[in-house]
N, C-alpha and C positions, 0 to 999 in steps of 0.2 A: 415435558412441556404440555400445555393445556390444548385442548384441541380449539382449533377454528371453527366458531358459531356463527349463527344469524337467527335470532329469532325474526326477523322476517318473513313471510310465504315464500316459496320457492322462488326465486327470481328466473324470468325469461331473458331468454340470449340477450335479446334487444334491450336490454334493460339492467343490463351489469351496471353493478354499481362503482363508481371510483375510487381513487386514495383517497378522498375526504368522507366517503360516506363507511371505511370498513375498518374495522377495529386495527389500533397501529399498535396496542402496546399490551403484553397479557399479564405485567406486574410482577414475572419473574426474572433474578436478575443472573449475571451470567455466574459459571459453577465457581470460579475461584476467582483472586485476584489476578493471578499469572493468565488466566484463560482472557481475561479482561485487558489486559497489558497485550498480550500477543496479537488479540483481535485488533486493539490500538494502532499496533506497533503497521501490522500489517496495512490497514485502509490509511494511514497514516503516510506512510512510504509513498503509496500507490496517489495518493494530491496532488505529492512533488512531480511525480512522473505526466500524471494528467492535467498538470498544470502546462506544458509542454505543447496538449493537445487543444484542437478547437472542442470536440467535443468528450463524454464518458462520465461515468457515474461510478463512484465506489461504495461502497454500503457495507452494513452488515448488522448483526441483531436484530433486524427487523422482517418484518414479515415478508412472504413473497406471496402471491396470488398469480392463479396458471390456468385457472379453470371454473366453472360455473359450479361444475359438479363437489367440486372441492370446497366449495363455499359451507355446501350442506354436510358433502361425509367426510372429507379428509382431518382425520389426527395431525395436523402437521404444519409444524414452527418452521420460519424461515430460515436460512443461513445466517453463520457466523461472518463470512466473510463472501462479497460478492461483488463482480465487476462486470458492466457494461458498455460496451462502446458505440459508436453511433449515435448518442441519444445528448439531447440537450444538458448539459449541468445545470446543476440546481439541486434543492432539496426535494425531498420528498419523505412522507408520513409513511409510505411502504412502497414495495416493487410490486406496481399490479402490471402484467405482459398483457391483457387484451388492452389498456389505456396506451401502454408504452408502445405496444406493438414489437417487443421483441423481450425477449427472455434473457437472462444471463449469460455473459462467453464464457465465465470461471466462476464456480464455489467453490472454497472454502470452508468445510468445520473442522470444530477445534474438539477433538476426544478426551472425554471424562469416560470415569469407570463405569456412570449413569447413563451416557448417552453412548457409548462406543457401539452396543452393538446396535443401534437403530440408524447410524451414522454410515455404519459397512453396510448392511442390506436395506431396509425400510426406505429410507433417505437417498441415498443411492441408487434406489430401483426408480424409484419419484423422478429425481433427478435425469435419467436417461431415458423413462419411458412418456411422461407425462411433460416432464418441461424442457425436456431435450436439451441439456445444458452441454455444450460443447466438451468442456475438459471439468473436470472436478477433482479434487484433492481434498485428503484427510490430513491430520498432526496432533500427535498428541504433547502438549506442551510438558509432561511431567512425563515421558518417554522418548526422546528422538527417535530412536529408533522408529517406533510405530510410525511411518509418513509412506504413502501414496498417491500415485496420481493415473487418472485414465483420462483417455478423451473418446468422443464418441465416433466408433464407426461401422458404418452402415447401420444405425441405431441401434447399436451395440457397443458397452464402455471397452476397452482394450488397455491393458496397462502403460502407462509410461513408463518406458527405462530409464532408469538414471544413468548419466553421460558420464562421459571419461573423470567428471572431474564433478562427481556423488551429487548432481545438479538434479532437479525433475524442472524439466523444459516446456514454459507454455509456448505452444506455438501461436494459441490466439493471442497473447500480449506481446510474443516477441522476448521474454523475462525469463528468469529463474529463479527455481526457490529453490534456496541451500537453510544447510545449519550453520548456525553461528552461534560461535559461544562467545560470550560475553554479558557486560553488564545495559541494562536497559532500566534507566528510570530507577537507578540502586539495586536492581535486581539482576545476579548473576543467575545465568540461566544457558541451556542451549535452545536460541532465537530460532522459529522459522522466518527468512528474511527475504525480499525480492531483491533480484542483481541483476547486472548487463550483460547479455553475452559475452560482454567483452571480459567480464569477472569480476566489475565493483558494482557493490552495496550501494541501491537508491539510499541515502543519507535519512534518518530519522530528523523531526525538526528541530529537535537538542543537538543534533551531530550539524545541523546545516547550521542553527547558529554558532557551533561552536568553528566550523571549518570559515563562517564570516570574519567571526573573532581576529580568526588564526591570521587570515589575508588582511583585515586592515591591522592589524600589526604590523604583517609582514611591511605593508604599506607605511605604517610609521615609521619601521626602522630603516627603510630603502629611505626616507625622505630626510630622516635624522643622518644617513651616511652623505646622502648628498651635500646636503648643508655642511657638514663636515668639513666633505672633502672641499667645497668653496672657500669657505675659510683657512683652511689650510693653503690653495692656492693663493689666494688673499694678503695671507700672510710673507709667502716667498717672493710673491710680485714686489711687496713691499721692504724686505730683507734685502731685494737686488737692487731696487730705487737707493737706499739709503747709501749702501754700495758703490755703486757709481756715481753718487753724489761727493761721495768720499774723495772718489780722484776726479773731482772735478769735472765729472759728467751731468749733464740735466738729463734724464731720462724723459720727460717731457718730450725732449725734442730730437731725442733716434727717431 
């Protein structure tokens, strides 16, 4: 990825400059479709969930800014995938932390053969020394196997284990990201995906319409049995009138 410029003069502390005045986009695009799909998949999940909340901010592919210094010398692209909490929703052109005043609780990158090893160290180191990211995770979409995660302590990353049930546990979201295989968008794949403690899948927005689908169905055919079953009483109400009218009963007037 291209490095982070400023033809500018040096800028003073006091005088950082914001998400509108610092480049948002560097014109390259992500390494594959699947890496493009999973980055989706993932900030995608994470709307429904923070939809839930007052506030949080999901992102990703776009740039982060941490530092002044970094403006002038740091090599270095944002995250693939990134979540904040605390902070007003809304859009934003990049994550600058001296505007926002807080830095990310979780990244996210997604490993290509290109970027793996800048991803493990480079990025990584950035990550816990310079922007202090609480928990950070790796995934390689065209290897499950390859997936990690650490969280920071005492400003040192520490592995996360994976739980009894092949889970890597954020404690900052409260979530889990498992594998999942299946199909996403036509694409059979094994998913990195967010889940509940409790073990279900935040729903994708295809999955959430389709689980609407599925209820107001369910809802048509629960309202189709009722009517049914009315009519069918309908009918016996009226089977036993005729009946006792038979032997010279008014049912009217039981």
């Amino acid at each position: 990825m291209s490095p982070i410029t400023t033809e500018a003069a040096p800028v003073a502390i006091t005088q950082l400059p914001t998400q509108y005045d610092l480049p948002c986009d560097d014109g390259i695009p992500m390494e594959t479709q699947r890496h493009f799909m999973q980055m989706q998949m993932l900030i995608d999940t994470l709307f429904s969930w923070l939809a839930q909340r007052e506030d949080g901010y999901v992102g990703g592919n776009m740039f982060l800014y941490f530092s002044a210094a970094q403006l002038k010398n740091e090599d270095f692209r944002g995250p693939d995938v990134f979540v904040v909490l605390g902070v007003p929703k809304g859009e934003r052109r990049s994550w600058v932390v001296w505007d926002e005043e807080q830095a990310p609780n979780v990244i996210i990158e997604l490993l290509s053969e290109s970027t793996a090893t800048n991803d493990k160290t480079k990025k990584k180191q950035v990550y816990q020394d310079k922007v202090r990211v609480p928990e950070y995770f790796w995934y390689d979409p065209f290897n499950s196997e390859d997936w990690a995660g650490f969280n920071l302590q005492n400003g040192v990353y520490q592995p996360i284990n994976k739980d009894e049930q092949e889970r890597l546990v954020s404690q900052q979201l409260g979530l889990a990201l498992v594998r999942w295989q299946g199909y996403y968008k036509d694409v059979e794949a094994t998913w990195l995906r967010w889940a509940t403690l409790e073990g279900d899948l935040i729903p994708t927005p295809q999955e959430e319409a389709e689980q609407a689908q599925q209820q107001a169905e369910q809802v048509q055919q629960q309202a189709a049995q009722a009517q049914q079953q009315a009519e069918q009483a309908q009918q016996r109400a009226e089977q036993l009138a005729a009946r006792l009218r038979a032997m010279g009963i008014n049912p009217d007037e039981i």
